[in-house]
N, C-alpha and C positions, 0 to 999 in steps of 0.2 A: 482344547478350546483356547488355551494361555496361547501355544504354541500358532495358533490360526491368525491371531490376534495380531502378534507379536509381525508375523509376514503380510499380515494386510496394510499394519501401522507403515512398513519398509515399504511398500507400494504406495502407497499412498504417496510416501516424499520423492518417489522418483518421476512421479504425472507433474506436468505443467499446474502451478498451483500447489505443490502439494509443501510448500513450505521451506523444507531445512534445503532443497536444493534449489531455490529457485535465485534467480541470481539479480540483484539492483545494479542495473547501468545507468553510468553518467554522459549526459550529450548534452555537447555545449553548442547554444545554436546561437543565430545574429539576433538583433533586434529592431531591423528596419521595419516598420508600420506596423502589418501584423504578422512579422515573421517569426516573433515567440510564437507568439496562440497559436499560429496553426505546424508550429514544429511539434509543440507541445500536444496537442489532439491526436496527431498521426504515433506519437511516441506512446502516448496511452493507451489508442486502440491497438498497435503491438501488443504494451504489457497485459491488455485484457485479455489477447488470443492468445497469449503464451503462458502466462498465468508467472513473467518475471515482473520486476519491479522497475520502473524507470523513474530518474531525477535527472529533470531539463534547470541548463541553467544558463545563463543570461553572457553574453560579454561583450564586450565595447564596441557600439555600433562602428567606429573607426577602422577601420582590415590593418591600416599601420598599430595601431596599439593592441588589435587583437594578435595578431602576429606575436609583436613583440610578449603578450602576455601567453603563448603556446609554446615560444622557442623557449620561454624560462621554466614551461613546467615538463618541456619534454627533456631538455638539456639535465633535470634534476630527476630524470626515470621517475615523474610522477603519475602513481596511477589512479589518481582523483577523477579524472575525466578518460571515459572509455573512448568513445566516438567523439570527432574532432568533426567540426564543420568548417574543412579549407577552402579560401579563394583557387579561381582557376593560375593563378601564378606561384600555387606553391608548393604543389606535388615536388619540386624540384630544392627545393628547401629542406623540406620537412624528411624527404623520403626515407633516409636513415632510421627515422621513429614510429614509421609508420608500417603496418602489416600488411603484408603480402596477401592481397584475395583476390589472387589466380585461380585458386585451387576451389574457392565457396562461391564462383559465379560460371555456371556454365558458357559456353559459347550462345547457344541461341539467345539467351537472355541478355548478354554482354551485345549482341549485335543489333540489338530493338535500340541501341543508342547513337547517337550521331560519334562514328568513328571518330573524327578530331580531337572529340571530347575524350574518348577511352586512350586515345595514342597521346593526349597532354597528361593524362593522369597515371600512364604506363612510363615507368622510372626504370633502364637497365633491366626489364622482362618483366617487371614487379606491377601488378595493377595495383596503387599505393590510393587508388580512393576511387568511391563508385561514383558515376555522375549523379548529380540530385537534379538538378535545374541550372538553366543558362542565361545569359543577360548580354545586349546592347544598349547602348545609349542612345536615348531615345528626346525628339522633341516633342515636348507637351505643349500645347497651345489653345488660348479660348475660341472657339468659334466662332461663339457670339458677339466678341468682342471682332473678330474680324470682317465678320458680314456688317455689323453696325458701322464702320469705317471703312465700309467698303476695298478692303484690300483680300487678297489672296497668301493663301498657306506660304512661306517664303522660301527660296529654294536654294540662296545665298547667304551667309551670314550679312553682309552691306545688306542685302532687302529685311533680314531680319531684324536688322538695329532701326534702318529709317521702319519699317510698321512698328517696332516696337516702341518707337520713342514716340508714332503720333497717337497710337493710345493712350502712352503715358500722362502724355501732355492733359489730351482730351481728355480723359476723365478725372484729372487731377482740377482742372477747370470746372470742370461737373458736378466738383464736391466730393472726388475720393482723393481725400490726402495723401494716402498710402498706397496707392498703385507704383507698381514698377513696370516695367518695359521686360525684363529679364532677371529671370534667378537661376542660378545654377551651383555647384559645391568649390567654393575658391578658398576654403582654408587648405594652411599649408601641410599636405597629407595622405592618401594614397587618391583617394577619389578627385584631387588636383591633377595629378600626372591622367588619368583617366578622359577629364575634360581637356585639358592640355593637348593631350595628345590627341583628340579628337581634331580639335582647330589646327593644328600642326600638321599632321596627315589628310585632311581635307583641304590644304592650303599644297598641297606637292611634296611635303617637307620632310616626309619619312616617319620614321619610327623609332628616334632616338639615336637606339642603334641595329644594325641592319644586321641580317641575317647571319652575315657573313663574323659578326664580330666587330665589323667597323663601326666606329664613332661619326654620326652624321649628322647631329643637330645642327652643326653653325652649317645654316645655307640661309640664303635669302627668302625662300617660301616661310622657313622656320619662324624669321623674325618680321614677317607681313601677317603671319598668323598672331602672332604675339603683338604687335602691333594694333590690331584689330580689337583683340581682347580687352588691351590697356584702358582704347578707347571707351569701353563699354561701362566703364564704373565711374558710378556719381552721374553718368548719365542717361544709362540704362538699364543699370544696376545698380544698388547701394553698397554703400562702403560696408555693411554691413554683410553682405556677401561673402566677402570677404573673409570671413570667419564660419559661415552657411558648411554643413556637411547634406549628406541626401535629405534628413530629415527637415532640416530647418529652413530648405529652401521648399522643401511640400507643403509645411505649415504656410508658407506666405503665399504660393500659387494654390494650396486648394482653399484657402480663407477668401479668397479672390482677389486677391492685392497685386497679380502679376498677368501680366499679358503672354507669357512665355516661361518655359521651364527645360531644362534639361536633368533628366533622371531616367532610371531603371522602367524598367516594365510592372514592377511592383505599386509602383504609384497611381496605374490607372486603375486598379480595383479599388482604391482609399477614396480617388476623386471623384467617380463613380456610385461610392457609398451612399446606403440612404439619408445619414446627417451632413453628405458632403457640399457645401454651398454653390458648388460648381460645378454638381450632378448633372449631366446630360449637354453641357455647356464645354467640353472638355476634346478636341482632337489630338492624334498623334501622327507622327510623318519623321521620318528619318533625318538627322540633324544635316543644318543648310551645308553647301560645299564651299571653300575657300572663294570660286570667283567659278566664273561660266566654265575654264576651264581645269577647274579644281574637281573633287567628289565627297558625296556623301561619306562620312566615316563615324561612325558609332563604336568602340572601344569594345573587346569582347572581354565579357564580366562572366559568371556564374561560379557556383559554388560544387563542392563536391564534399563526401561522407568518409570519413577516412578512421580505423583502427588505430589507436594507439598500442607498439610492440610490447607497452608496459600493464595495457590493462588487465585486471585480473580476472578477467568476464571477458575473455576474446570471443569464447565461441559464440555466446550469448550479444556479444556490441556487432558480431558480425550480421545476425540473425536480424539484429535490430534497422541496420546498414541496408540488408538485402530488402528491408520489408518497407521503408521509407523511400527508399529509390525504385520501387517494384510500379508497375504501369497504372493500377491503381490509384494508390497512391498519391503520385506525381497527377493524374485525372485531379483525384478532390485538391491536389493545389492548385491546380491554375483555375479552376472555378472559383474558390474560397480568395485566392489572394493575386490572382496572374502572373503567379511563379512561370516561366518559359519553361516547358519541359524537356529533359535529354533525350527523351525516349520519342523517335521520329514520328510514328503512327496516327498522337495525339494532335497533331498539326491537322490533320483532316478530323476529327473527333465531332462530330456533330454540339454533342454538348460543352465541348471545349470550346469550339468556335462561338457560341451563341455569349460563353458567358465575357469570352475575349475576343472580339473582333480581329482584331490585328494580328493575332496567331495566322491569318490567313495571306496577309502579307508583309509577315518579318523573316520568312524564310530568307530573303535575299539580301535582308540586311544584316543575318546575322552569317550569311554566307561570305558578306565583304567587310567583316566587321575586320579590327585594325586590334592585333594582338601586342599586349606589352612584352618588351625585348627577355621575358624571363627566359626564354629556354636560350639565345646567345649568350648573356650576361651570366645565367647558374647560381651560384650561391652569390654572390655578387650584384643580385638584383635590387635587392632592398635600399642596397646603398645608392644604387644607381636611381633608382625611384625617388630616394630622398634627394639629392644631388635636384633632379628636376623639378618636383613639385620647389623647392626650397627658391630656386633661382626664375621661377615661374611667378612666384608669390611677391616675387621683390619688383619683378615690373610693376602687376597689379595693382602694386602699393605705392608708384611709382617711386622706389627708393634706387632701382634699377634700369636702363632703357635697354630694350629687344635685343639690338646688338650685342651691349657688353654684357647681356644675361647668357648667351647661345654660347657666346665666345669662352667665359667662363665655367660655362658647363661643361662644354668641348674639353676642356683644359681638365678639370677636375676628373672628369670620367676618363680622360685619358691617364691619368697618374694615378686612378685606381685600378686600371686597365692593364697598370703595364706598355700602354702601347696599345691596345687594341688585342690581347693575348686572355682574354677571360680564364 
């Protein structure tokens, strides 16, 4: 009977649940709107099916300081945090740290994902991170505010400043002090280079640096885009912008205070919300193009799920990885938060479409979305990113004019460059 005992107790700990093997994973997720709470949901209903243990933990809604706080704990074989939640720019960074799951995602399941995203996230044969969800930059804009002012959605960034500045006007007349014309993320930081680049490449001006490796900022489009920009603050923007990350530019357009927003796809489920002041009142449209003969350009953003080679719960953070990126999944995000999913299918989703509208036409704009120069640039990116948001920031502030900001950027990234030799 001892003996019966003694092999049932040994069963018991080898089932899901059954204690001495079940294993606590650490995933570090973002924290834009309600991107904890609903990482943190999906992370529990794993550990309830598997019967492991999960701890979500928080880190800095910034991607430049989350970076830098990932390169310091992976540089130090730290195995505090299992699953990493990488930008789409860092597969190519990070990859040395991160675990190969070639081998734990079959093909069929790997190909329910939009290709581009699996071939950004594939390092040297290595699938070094699963897709989770995707992201364009997108323009938010009141409705209401434009049908009362009788103007139309803008299709120009020039149409977008002259309507934004006569709402501003007008309901500042009206008795709303606090109205702005425009907000968008202008501290100097990675989600700068993002917008940046936005205005830049819907102005003709490229993409920093071009495929090829070449340095191509100083052109004349470059500095008409930045030009444009300059214009915008203290007049259709506040100076306080200026310092605005995703978050703090949502807080002033869904309080109502803005005619205009540029942000993620994340922010139309918050604006939408039932406390949201600006509920039903809220359109989206793809951000204006440089001039008539410019184009739409929205920055490709999204995130991906990635193993750390030091965690001491591989199989179990891979489990966790497979189950949070799985079609499921990805469904209760984009209802719950309108996370963009990787997985192509959910773009016709009936109930996908109902809770996200726009899922049914940002296929195209995430098809001509304007990628940042990481895969030319390689490990060399960050610095390059910094170099731009940095010399971006100095127009803004007018401490810099367009020209001699392009010119010195040109210069800098060339003498990190080597010449254009990444």
């Amino acid at each position: 009977m001892k003996l019966k005992t003694m092999l049932a107790a040994a069963l018991v700990a080898l089932l899901p649940g059954g204690g001495a093997l079940a294993a606590t994973v650490t995933i570090s997720c973002g924290a834009l709107g309600q991107e904890l709470q609903i990482c943190q949901q999906g992370a529990e209903a794993w550990a309830k099916k598997t019967g492991n243990q999960v701890k979500v933990v928080s880190t800095p809604s910034s991607a430049t300081e989350r970076l830098a706080l990932y390169q310091q704990m992976l540089a130090a074989r730290s195995g505090d945090i299992d699953v990493y939640q990488i930008d789409v720019i860092w597969p190519g960074l990070l990859a040395e740290h991160l675990e190969d799951l070639s081998a734990a995602v079959d093909k069929p399941t790997l190909d329910k994902h939009f290709p581009s995203i699996v071939k950004n996230n594939t390092v040297n044969g290595k699938l070094v991170g699963m897709p989770w969800f995707t992201d364009a930059g997108l323009l938010y804009y009141r409705s209401d505010l434009l049908e009362k002012y009788g103007r139309k959605v803008p299709t120009t960034w020039a149409e977008m400043a002259e309507t934004a500045k006569i709402i501003q006007d007008g309901e500042r007349k009206a008795g709303q002090a606090r109205m702005q014309g425009f907000v968008f993320q202008g501290k100097a930081y990675e989600g700068l280079t993002c917008n940046a680049l936005e205005w830049v490449d819907s102005f003709g001006g490229g993409s920093i640096v071009g495929p090829d490796g070449k340095i191509t900022i100083n052109n004349p489009q470059a500095v008409a885009a930045l030009k444009a920009a300059q214009s915008w603050i203290g007049q259709i923007s506040p100076q306080g912008a200026l310092n605005y990350e995703e978050e703090q530019a949502r807080a002033v357009f869904q309080s109502g205070d803005a005619a205009f927003m540029r942000n993620w796809p994340y922010a139309w489920a918050l604006a939408q919300g039932p406390d949201s002041p600006v509920k039903g009142k809220v359109g989206v449209a793809p951000l204006p193009k440089g001039g008539e003969q410019g184009k739409n350009s929205g920055t490709l953003g999204g995130w991906q799920l990635a193993v750390s080679r030091y965690s001491p719960n591989k199989q179990a953070a891979i489990d966790l990885v497979k189950y949070l990126a799985s079609e499921e999944e990805q469904k209760r995000r984009v209802i719950a938060g309108s996370f963009l999913p990787t997985i192509q299918s959910l773009y016709q989703d009936p109930d996908a479409l109902k809770a996200l509208p726009l899922l049914k036409d940002i296929q195209p704009t995430l098809a001509a979305a304007v990628a940042r120069p990481a895969t030319p640039t390689g490990q060399r990116y960050n610095q390059v990113s910094t170099e731009f948001f940095n010399g971006v920031h100095s127009v803004l502030t007018g401490k810099q004019q367009p020209e001699a900001a392009v010119q010195q950027i040109q210069r800098n990234l060339d003498r990190l460059s080597r010449g254009g030799r990444w």
